[in-house]
C-alpha distance (Angstrom), angle and dihedral (degrees) to the residues before:
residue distance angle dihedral
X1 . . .
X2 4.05 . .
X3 4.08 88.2 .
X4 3.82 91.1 44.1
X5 3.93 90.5 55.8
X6 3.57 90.7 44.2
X7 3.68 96.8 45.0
X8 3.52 85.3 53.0
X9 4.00 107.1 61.4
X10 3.65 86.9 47.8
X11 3.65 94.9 66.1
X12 3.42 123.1 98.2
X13 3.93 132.2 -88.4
X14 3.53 137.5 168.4
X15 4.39 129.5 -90.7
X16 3.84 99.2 -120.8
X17 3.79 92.4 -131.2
X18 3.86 108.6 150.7
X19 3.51 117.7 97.2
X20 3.62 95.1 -127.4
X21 3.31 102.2 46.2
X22 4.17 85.2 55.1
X23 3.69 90.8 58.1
X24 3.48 101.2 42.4
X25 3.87 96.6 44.6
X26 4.04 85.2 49.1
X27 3.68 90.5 46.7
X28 3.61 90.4 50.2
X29 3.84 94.3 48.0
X30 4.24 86.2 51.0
X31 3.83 89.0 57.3
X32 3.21 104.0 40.8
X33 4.16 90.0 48.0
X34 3.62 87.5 49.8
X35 3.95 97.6 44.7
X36 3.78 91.9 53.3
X37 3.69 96.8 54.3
X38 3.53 96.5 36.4
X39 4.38 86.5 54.2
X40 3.44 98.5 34.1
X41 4.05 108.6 24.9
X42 3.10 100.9 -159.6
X43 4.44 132.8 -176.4
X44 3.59 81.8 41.9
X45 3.76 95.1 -68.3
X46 4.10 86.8 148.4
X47 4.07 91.5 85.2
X48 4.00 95.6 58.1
X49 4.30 111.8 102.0
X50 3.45 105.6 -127.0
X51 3.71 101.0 28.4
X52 4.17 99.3 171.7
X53 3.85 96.7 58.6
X54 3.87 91.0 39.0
X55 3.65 83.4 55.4
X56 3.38 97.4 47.0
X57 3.51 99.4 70.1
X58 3.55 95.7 57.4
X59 4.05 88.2 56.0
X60 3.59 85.9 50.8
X61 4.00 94.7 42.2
X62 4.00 83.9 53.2
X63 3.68 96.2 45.1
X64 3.93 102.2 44.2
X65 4.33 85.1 43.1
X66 3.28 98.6 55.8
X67 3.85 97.0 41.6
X68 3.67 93.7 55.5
X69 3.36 94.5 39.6
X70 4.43 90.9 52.1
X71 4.36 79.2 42.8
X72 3.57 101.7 52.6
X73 4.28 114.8 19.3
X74 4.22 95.1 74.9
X75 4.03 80.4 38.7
X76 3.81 88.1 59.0
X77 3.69 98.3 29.5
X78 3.16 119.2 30.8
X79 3.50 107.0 150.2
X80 3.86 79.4 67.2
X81 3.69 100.9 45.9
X82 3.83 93.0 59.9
X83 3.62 114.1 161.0
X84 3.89 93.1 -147.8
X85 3.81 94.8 45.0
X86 3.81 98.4 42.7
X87 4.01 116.2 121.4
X88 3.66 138.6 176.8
X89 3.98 95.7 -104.0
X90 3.79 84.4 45.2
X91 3.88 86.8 55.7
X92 3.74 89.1 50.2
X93 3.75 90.0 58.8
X94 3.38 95.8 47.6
X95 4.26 91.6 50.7
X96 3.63 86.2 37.4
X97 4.21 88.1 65.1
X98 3.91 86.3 35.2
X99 4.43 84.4 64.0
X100 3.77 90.2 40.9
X101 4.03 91.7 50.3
X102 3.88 86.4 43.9
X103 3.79 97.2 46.9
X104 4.30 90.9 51.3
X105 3.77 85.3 58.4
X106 3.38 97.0 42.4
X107 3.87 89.7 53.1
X108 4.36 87.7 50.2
X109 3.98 83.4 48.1
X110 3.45 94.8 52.2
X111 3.70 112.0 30.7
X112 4.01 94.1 39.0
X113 3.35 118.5 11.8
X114 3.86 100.5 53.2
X115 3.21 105.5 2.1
X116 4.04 96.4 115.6
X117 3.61 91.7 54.4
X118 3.54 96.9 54.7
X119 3.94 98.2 20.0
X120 4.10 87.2 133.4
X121 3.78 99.5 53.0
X122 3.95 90.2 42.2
X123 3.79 86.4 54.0
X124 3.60 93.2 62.3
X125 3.76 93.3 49.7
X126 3.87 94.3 82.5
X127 3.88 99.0 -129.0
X128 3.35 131.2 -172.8
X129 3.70 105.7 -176.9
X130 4.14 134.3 -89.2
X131 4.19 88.1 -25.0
X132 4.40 82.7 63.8
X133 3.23 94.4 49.5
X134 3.72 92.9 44.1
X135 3.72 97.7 47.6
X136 4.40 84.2 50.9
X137 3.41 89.4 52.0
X138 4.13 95.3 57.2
X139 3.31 93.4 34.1
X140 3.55 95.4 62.5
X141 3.30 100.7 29.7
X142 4.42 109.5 37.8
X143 3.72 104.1 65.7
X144 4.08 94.5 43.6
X145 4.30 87.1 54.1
X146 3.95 91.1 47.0
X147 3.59 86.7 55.3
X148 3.54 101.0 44.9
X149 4.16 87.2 44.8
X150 3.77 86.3 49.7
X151 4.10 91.3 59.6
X152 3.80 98.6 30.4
X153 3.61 88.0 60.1
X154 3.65 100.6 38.2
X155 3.81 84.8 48.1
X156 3.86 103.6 45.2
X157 3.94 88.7 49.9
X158 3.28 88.9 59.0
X159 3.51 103.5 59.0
X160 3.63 92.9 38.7
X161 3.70 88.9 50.8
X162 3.69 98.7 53.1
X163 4.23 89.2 42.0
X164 3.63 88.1 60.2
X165 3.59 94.1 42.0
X166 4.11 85.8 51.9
X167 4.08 89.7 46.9
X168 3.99 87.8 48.0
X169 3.59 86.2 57.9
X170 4.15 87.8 54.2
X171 3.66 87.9 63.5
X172 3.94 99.7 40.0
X173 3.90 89.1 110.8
X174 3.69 123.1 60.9
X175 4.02 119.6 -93.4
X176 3.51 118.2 -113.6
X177 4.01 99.0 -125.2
X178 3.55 111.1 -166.0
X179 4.16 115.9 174.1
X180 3.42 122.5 -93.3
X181 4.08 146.8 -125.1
X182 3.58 111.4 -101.7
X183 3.84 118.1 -101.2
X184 3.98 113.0 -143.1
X185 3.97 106.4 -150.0
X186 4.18 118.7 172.7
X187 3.60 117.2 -150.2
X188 4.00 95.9 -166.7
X189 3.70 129.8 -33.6
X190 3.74 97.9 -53.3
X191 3.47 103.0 28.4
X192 3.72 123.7 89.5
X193 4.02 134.9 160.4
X194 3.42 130.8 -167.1
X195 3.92 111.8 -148.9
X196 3.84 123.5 -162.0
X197 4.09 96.0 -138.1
X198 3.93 81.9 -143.9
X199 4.13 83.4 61.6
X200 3.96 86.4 46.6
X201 4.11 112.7 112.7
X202 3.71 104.6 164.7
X203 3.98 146.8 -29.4
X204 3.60 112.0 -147.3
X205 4.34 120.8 -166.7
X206 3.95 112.1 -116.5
X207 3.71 91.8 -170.2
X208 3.86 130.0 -98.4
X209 4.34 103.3 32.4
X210 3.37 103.1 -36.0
X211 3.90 132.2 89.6
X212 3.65 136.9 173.0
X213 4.29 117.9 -108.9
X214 3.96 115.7 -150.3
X215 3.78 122.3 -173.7
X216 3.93 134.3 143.6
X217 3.71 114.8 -142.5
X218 4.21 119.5 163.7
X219 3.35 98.1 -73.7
X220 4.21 93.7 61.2
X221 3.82 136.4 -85.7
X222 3.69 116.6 -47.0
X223 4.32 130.6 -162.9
X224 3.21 119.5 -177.3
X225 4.10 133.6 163.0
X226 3.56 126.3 -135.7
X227 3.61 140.0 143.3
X228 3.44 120.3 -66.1
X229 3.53 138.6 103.0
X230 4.05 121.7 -135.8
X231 4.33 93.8 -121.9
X232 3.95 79.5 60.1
X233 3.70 97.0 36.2
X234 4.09 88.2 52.5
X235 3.66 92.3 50.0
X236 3.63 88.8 71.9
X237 4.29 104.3 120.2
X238 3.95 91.4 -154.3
X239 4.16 93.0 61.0
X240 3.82 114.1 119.6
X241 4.25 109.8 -129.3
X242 3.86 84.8 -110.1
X243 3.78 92.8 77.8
X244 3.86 103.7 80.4
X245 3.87 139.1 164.1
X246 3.63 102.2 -113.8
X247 4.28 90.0 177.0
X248 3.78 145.4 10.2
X249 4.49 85.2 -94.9
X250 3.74 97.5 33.1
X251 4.07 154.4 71.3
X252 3.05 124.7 179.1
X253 3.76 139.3 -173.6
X254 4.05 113.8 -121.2
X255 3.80 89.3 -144.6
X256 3.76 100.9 63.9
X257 3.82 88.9 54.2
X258 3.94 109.2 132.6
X259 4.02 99.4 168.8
X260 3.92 140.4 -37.2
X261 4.07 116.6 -119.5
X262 3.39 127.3 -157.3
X263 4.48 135.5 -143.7
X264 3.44 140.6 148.6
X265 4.24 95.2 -86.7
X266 3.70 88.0 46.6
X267 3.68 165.2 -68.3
X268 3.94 110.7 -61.6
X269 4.27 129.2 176.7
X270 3.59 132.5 -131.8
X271 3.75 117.8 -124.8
X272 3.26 124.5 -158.3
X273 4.08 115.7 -115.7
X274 3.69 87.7 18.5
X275 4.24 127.4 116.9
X276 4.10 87.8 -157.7
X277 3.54 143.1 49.9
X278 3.62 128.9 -109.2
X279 4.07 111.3 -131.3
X280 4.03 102.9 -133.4
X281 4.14 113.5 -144.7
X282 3.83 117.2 -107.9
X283 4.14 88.5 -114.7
X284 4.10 88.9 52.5
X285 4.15 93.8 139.9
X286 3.92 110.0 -124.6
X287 3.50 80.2 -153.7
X288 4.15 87.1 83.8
X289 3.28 101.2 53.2
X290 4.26 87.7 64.8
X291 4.04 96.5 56.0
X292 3.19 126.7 92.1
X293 4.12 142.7 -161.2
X294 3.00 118.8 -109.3
């Protein structure tokens, strides 16, 4: 049981990084905070006058926590917040420091900012300083986030699971390979190579202008990094339509596909020649994966 648990936070799961998907997982989180103590009052809540606006503020402490804490952590760190990298257990962490960051402010909300108008019901709560408040704060809000981990995860590699399986089926048949026009790229003033775009495998974005080329021709496989960025790199008129962007950091070429896998942070492609895989964007068109060169 110890190795399942353990085997579990190390697999993979997605960087929430969209803007909408902040808010709304924030705003969820506020609601469902405030729903539970409104249903179930617990700590002894039940004796403060005024309970729903009391309660309020803790909905609103959770939502406006989390959502700058989603905003601005892979902002601050993010060497941390890699979307390749990120795991379950690493996602604990992160909502671990998200219940610690809620729990301060819920100690400033309720020890100073309304504690006079509800000193009688705050009595009667037993507290014992910033460790109460803390303790409150996991208690109500640790079991319902494993849960909802649990699912999301279960969930997500599912559907990423049975995409891949659908792209695998894409490439069941053979690609027609056909060889292609060479591909002049400079690497400095003196430094020029001439790619076969039949020898291509990928391009991946370094940030700023500069990406790194990989292709396998007789002589071995080759990476180098030089300046270009893939919008210019696509522009190219001589490019066969089996050399695609499959995501906002890479291209890749259709014909060194090996096999599409499948996990709860995404859908990523084997290349042949290549030690990693290549993450593949949610809009990727299935429709690719059916033509063929001719």
């Amino acid at each position: 049981m110890k190795i399942n648990i353990i085997d579990w936070f190390r697999r993979p799961f997605p960087v929430v990084d969209s803007l909408r998907d902040i808010l709304m997982i924030s705003l969820g989180s506020g609601t469902i905070v405030l729903s539970f103590l409104l249903i179930f009052q617990p700590f002894g809540i039940n004796s403060i006058r005024g309970i729903f606006f009391f309660l309020c503020g803790f909905g609103f402490i959770d939502f406006l926590v989390t959502a700058l804490n989603l905003l601005l952590l892979p902002r601050i760190l993010p060497s941390r917040f890699k979307q390749s990298r990120w795991t379950i257990g690493k996602n604990l962490l992160a909502i671990a420091w998200i219940l610690f960051t809620i729990a301060l402010v819920n100690f400033i909300y309720g020890e100073y900012l309304v504690s006079r108008e509800y000193v009688q019901g705050l009595e009667q709560l037993n507290r014992t300083g910033i460790l109460s408040w803390i303790f409150m704060t996991f208690s109500v809000g640790v079991i319902p986030v494993i849960c909802a981990l649990y699912f999301i995860e279960k969930r997500l590699g599912r559907r990423n699971y049975s995409l891949a399986e659908e792209y695998n089926k894409g490439i069941s048949e053979e690609w027609i390979v056909k060889p292609g026009s060479g591909i002049v790229l400079e690497s400095g003033k003196d430094t020029r190579y001439l790619i076969n775009t039949s020898d291509l495998i990928c391009i991946q974005a370094e940030g700023g202008n500069y990406a790194s080329v990989y292709w396998q021709d007789d002589s071995g496989l080759h990476k180098e990094t030089i300046r270009l960025t893939l919008v210019g790199f696509l522009k190219n008129p001589i490019l066969g339509d089996f050399i695609v962007r499959c995501h906002k950091s890479y291209i890749i070429n259709l014909q060194k596909v090996l096999s599409f896998r499948g996990n709860a942070r995404s859908v990523t492609v084997r290349l042949e020649g290549l030690d990693f895989e290549v993450p593949l964007s949610r809009s990727f068109p299935r429709a690719l994966l059916k033509k063929k060169t001719t």
